[in-house]
ROPADO-525127 format. One line per 2 residues: number of its first residue (from 0); their letters; for each residue x, y, z of N, C-alpha, C, O. Coordinates in steps of 0.001 Angstrom, whole numbers, plus 500000, padded with zeros to 6 digits. Example, Ala and Ser with C-alpha at 12.3 -4.5 7.8 and 13.67 -1.06 7.14 Angstrom:
0> AS> 513190,494310,507800,512300,495500,507800,513200,496700,507800,514236,496681,508465 | 512850,497750,507080,513670,498940,507140,512900,500030,507870,513409,501138,508039
This chain:
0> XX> 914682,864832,257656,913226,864793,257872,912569,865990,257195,913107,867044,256859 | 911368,865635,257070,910318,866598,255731,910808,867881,256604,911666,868672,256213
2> XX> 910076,867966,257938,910063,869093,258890,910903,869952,259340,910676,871114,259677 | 912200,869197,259350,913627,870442,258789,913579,871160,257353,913806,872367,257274
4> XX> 913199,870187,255926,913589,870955,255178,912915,872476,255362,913374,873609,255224 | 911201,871791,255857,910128,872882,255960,910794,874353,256354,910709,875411,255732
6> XX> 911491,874060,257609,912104,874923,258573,913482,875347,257718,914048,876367,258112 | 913881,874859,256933,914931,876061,256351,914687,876559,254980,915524,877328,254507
8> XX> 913551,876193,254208,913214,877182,253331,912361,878194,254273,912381,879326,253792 | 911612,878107,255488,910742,879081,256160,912024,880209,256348,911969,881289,255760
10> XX> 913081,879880,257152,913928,880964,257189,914617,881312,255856,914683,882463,255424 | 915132,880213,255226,915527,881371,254093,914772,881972,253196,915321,882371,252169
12> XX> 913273,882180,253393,912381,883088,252831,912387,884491,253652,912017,885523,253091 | 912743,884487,254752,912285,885087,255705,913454,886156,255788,913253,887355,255980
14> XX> 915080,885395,255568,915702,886360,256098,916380,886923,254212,917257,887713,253864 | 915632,886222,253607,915958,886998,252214,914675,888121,251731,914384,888503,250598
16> XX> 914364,888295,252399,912991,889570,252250,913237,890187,253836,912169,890532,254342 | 914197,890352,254542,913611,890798,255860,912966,891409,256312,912286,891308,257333
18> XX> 913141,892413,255333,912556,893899,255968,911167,894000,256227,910516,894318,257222 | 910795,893540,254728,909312,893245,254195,908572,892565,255247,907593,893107,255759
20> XX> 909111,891024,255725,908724,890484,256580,908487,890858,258052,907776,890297,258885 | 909623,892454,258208,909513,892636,259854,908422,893987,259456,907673,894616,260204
22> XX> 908551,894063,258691,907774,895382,258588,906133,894803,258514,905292,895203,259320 | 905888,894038,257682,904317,893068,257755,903887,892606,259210,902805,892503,259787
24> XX> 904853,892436,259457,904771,891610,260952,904509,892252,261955,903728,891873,262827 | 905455,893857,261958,904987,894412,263408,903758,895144,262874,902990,895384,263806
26> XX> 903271,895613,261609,901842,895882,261077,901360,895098,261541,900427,895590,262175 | 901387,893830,261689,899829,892972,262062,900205,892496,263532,899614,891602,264137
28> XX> 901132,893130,263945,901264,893204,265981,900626,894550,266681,899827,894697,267606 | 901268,895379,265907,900541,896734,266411,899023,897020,265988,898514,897979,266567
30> XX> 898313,896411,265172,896859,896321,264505,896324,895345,265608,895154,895407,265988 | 897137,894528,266060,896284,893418,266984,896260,893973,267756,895154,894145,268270
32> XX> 897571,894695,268426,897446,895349,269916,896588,896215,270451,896150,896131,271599 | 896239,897327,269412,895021,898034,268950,893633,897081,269328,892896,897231,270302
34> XX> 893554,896346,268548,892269,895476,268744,891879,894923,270511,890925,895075,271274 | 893332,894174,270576,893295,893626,271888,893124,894930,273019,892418,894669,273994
36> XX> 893619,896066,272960,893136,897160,273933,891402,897099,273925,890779,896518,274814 | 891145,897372,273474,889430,897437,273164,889033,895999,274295,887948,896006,274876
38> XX> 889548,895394,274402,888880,894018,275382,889217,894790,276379,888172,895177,276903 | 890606,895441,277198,890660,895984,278444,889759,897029,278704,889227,897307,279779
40> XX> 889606,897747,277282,888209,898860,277531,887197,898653,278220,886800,899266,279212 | 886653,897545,277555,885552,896825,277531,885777,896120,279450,884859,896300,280250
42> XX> 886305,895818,279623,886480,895028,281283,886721,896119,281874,885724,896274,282580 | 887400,896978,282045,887561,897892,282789,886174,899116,282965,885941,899812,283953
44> XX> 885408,899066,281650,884230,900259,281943,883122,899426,281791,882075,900071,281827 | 882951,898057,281612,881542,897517,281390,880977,897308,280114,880180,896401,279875
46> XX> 881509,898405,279024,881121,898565,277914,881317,897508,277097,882115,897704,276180 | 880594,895974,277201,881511,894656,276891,880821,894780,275293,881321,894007,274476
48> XX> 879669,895727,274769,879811,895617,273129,880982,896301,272261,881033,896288,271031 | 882098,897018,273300,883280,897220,272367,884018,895345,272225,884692,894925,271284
50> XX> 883671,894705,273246,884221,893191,272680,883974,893173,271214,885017,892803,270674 | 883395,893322,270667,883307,892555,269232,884054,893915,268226,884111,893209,267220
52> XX> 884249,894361,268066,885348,895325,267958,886513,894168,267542,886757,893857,266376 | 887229,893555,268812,888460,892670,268220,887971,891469,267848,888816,890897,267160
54> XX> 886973,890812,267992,886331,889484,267213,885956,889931,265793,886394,889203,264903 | 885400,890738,265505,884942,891195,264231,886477,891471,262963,886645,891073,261810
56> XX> 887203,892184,263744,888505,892254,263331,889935,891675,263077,890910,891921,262365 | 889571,890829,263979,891481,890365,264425,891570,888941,263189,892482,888277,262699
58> XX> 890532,888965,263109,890620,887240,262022,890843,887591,260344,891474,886899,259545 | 890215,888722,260105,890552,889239,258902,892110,889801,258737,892870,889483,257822
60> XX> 892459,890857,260010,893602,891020,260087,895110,889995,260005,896209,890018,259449 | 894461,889280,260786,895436,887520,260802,895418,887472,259557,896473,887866,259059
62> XX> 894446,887064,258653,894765,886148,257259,895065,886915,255869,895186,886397,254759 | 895164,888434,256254,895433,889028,255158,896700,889680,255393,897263,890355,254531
64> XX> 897275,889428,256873,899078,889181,257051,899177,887608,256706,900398,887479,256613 | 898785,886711,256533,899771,885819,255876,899338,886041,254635,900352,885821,253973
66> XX> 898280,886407,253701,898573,886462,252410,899347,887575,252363,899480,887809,251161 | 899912,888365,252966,900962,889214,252881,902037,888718,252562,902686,889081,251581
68> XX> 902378,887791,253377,903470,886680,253694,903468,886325,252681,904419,886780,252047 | 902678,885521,251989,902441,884584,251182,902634,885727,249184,902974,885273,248092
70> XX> 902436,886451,249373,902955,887255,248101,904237,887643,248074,904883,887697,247028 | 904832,888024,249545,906215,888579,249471,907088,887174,249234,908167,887182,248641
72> XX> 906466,885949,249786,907600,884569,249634,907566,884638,248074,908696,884714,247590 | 906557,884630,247184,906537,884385,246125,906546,885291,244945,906810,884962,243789
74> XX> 906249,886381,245345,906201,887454,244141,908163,888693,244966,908729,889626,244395 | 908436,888192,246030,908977,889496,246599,908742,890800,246585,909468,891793,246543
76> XX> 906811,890500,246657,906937,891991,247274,905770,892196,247080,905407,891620,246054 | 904829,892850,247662,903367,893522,247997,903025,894772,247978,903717,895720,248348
78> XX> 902215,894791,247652,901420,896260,247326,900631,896725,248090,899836,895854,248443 | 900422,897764,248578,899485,898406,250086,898137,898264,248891,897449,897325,249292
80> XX> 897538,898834,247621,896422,898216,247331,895743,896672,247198,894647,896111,247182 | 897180,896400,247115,896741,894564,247296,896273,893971,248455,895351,893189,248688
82> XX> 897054,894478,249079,896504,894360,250759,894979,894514,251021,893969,893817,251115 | 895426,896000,251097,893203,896559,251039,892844,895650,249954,892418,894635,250504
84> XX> 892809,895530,248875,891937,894833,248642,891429,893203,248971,890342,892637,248849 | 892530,892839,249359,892131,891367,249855,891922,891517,251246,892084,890496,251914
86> XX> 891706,892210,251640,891361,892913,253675,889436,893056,253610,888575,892749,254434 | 889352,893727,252076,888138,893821,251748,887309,892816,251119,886095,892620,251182
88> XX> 888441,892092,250361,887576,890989,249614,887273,889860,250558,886266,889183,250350 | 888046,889602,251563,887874,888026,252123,887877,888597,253259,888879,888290,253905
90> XX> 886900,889592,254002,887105,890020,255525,885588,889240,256142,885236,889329,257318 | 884937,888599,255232,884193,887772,256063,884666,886461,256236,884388,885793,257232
92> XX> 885383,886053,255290,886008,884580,255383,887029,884878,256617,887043,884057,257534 | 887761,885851,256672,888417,886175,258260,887717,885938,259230,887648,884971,259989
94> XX> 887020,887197,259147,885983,886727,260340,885188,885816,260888,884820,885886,262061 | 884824,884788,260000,883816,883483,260539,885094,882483,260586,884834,881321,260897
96> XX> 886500,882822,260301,887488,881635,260662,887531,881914,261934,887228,880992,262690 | 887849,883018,262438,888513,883566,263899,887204,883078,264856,887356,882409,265877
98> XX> 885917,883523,264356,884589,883056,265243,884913,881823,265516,885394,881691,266641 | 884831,880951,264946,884802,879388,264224,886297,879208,265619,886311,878601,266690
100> XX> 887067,879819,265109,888312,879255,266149,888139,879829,267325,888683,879170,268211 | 887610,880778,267705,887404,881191,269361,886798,880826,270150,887087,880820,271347
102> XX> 885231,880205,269336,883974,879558,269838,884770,878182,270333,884902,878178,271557 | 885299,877079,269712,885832,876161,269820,887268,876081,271143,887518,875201,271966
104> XX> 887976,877426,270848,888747,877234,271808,888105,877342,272792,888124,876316,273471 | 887292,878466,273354,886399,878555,274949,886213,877583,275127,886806,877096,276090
106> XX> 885201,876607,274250,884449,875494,274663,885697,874885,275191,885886,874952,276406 | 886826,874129,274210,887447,873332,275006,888555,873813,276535,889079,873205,277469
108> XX> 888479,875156,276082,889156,875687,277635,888447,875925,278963,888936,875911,280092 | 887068,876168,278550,886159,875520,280010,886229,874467,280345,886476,874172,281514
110> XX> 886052,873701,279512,885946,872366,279441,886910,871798,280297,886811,871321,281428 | 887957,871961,279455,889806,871659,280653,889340,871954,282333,889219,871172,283277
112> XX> 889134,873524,282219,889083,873285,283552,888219,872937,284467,888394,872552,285623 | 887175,873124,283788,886154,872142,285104,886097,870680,285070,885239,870046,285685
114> XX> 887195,870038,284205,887540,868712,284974,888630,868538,285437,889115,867515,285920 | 889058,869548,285305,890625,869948,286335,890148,870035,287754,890353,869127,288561
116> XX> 889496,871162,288051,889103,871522,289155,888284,870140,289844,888763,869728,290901 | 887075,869418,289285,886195,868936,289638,887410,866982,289667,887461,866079,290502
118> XX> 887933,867136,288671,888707,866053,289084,889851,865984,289915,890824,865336,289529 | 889865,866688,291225,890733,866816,292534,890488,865560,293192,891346,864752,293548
120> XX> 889346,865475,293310,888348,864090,293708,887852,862874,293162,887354,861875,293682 | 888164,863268,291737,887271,862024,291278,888720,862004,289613,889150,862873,288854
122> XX> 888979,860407,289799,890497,860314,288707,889001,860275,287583,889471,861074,286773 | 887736,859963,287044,887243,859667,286102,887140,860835,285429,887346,860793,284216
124> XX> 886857,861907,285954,886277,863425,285591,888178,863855,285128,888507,864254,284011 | 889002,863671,286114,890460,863820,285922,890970,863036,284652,892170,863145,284400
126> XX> 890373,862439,284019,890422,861801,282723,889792,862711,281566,890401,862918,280517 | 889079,863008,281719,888355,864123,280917,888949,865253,280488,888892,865704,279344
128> XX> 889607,865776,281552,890722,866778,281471,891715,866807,280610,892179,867667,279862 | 892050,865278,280949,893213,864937,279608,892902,864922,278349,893730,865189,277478
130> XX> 891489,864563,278061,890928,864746,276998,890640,865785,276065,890571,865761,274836 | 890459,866869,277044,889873,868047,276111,891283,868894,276293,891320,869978,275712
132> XX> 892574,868447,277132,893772,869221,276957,894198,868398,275627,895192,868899,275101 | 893849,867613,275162,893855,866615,273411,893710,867194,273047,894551,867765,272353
134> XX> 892112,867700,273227,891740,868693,271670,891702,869266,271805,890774,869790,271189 | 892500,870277,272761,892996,871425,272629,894338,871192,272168,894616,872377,271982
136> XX> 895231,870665,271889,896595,870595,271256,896304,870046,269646,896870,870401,268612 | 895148,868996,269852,894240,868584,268358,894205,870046,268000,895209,870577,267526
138> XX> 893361,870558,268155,892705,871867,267329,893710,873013,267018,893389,873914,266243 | 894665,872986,267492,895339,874013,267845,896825,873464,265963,897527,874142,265212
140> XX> 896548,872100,266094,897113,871496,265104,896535,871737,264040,897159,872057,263028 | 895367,871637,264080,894066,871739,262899,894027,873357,262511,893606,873729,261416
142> XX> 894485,874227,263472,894292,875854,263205,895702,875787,262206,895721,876715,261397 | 896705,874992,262136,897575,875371,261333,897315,874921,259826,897612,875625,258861
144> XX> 896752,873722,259746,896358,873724,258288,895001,874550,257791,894716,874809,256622 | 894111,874953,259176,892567,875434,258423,893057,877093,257774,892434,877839,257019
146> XX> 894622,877290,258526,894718,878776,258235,895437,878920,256783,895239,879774,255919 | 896607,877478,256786,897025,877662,255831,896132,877659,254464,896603,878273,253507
148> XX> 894913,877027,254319,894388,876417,253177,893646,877578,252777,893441,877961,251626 | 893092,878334,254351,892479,879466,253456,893253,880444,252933,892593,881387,252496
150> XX> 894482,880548,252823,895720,881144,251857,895420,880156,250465,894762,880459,249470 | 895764,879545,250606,896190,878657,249418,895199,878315,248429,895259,878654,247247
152> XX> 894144,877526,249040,892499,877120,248594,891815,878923,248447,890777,879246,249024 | 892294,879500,247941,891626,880526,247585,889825,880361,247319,888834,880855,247855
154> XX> 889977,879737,246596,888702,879251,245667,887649,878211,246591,886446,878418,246435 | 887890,877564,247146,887393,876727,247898,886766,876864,248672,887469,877359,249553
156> XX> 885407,876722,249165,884626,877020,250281,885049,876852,251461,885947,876055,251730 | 884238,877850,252626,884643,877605,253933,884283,876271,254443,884629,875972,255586
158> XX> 883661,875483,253756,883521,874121,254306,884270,873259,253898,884923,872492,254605 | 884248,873304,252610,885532,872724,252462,887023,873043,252752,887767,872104,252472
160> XX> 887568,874030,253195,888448,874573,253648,888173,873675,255340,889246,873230,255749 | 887152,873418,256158,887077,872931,256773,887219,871490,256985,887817,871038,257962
162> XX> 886585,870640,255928,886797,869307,255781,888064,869100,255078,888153,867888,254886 | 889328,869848,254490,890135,869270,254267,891788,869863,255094,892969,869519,255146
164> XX> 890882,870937,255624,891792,870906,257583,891993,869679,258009,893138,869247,258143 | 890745,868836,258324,890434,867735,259164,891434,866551,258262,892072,865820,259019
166> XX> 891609,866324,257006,891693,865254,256706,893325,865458,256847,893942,864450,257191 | 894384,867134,256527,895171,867287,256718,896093,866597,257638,897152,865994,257463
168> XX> 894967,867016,259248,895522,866976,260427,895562,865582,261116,896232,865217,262082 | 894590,864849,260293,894324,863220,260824,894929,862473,260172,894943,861343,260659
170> XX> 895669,862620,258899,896017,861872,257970,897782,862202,258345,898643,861366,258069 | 898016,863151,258812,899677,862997,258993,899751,863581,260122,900004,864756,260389
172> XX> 899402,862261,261104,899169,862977,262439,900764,863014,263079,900902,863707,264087 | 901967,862310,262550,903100,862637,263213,904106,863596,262752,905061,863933,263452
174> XX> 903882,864038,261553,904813,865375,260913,903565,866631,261688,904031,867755,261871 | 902403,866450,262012,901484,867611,262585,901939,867679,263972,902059,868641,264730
176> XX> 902187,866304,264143,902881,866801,265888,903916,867189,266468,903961,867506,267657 | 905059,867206,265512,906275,867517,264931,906177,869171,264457,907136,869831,264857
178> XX> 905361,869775,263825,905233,871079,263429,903902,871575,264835,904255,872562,265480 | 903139,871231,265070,903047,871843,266466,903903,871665,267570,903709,872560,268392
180> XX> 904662,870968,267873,906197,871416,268871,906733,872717,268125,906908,873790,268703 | 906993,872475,266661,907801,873112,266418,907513,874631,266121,908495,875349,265936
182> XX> 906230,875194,266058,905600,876191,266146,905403,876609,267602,905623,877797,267834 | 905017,875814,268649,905104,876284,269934,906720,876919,270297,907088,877976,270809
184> XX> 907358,875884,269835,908821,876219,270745,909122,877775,270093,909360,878789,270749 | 909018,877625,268220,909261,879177,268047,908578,880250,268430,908867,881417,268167
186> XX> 907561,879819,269125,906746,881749,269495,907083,881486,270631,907072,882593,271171 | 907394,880727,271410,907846,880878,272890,909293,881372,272495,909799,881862,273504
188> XX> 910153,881434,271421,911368,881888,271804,911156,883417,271297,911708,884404,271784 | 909986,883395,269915,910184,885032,270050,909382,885636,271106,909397,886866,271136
190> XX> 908823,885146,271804,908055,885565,272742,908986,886270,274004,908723,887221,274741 | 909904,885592,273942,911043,885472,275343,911732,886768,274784,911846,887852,275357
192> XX> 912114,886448,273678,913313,887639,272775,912361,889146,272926,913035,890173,273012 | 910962,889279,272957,910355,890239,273147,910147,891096,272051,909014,891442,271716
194> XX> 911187,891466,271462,911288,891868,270134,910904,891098,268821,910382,891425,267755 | 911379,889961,269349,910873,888708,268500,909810,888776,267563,909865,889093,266374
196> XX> 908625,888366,268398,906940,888622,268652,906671,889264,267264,906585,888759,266144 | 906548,890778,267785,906131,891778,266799,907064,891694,265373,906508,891847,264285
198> XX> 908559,891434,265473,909348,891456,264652,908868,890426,263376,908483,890683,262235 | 909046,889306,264011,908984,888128,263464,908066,886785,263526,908567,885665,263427
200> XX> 906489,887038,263722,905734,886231,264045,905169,885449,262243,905389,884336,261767 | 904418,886632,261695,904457,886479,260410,905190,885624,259699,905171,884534,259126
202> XX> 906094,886908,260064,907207,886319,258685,908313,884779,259110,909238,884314,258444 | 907684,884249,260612,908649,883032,260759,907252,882050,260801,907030,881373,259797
204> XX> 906552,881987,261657,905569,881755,261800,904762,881537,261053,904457,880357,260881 | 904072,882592,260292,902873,882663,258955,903239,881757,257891,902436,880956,257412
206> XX> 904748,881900,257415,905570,881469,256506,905427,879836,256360,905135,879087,255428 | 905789,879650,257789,905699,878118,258228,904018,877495,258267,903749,876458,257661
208> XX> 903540,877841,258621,902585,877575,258247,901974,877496,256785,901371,876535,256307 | 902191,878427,256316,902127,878219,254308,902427,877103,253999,901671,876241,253553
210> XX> 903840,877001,254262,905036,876167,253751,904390,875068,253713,903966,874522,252695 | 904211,874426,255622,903935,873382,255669,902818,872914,255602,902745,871746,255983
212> XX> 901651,873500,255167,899940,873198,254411,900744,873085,252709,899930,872499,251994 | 901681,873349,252106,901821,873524,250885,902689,872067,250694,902723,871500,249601
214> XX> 903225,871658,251624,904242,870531,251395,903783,869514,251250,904111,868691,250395 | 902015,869290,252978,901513,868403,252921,900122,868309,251672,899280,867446,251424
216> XX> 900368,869390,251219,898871,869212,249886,899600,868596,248839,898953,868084,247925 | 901081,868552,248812,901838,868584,247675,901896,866864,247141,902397,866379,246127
218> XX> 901045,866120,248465,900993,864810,248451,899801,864446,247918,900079,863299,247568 | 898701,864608,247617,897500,864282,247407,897139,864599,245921,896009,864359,245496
């Protein structure tokens, strides 16, 4: 199946650059962790305009570790000015992806639960629930090609980077459901491994995601 081969060129990219890859990786764990402190700041003293602090940040940070990724799979090897400069060149296209994906997740994670809660009583509203736990596993499918393309689609607008997320994720909806298992199960195992996480999110993770936006464009 397509989705194995996916999964063993992802590792043998991964463990033939390792270093590169663990070293990118816990860079863009310890940069997040950084970011993500600033939210406990922010809850703990009131001061909730340090929130945008990690919204403003964490989306640029995300996509200029997988073009990290994405130079070391293919060139073996990256340059700290290459970095900054694509941190600088595309840190708004980061940022209105991560907006774009946070706005959307809230919505559908309120959503979940107040027909969770509200459907205790009523199976119709308890239907609803199931629905937006859809598109929340939908979207969450769709974040893997909208992230990969803005690697790849360099050139391509954020809208279109958007409309051909959508056609990605609807058009091969059973290899997408197949690589979201298969992306859940791996961050739940580096998640567990602990070391994992920071080690190897990027470089197993990011990779796979490339890969498999690159396999399914490779059809069209």
């Amino acid at each position: 199946m397509e989705i194995f081969s996916i999964l063993k060129s992802t590792f043998k990219d991964f463990y033939e650059n390792l270093f590169k890859f663990v070293l990118l990786s816990t860079a863009w764990f310890i940069g997040s962790f950084l970011l993500l402190f600033f939210v406990l700041i922010a809850l703990n003293s009131g001061l909730y305009l340090l929130l945008l602090i990690p919204v403003i940040f964490l989306g640029p940070l995300f996509l200029t570790s997988l073009y990290g990724a994405d130079q070391i799979m293919e060139e073996g090897r990256i340059a700290f000015k290459s970095i900054f400069s694509y941190f600088k060149n595309e840190f708004w296209r980061g940022f209105l992806a991560f907006l774009f994906s946070l706005i959307l997740y809230i919505i559908f994670a309120v959503d979940l639960r107040f027909f969770l809660i509200r459907g205790q009583d009523n199976i119709w509203l308890l239907a609803f629930a199931f629905l937006f736990a859809y598109f929340l596993i939908y979207f969450t499918i769709y974040q893997i090609y909208f992230w990969g393309l803005l690697i790849i689609q360099k050139e391509s607008s954020f809208k279109e980077i958007l409309k051909n997320a959508l056609v990605l994720s609807l058009d091969n909806i059973i290899f997408s459901l197949l690589l979201f298992l298969v992306v859940f199960v791996l961050t739940a195992i580096l998640t567990v491994i602990g070391i994992g996480l920071p080690a190897g999110f990027i470089g197993i993770i990011g990779l796979l995601i490339i890969h498999s936006t690159k396999a399914i464009l490779a059809k069209y």
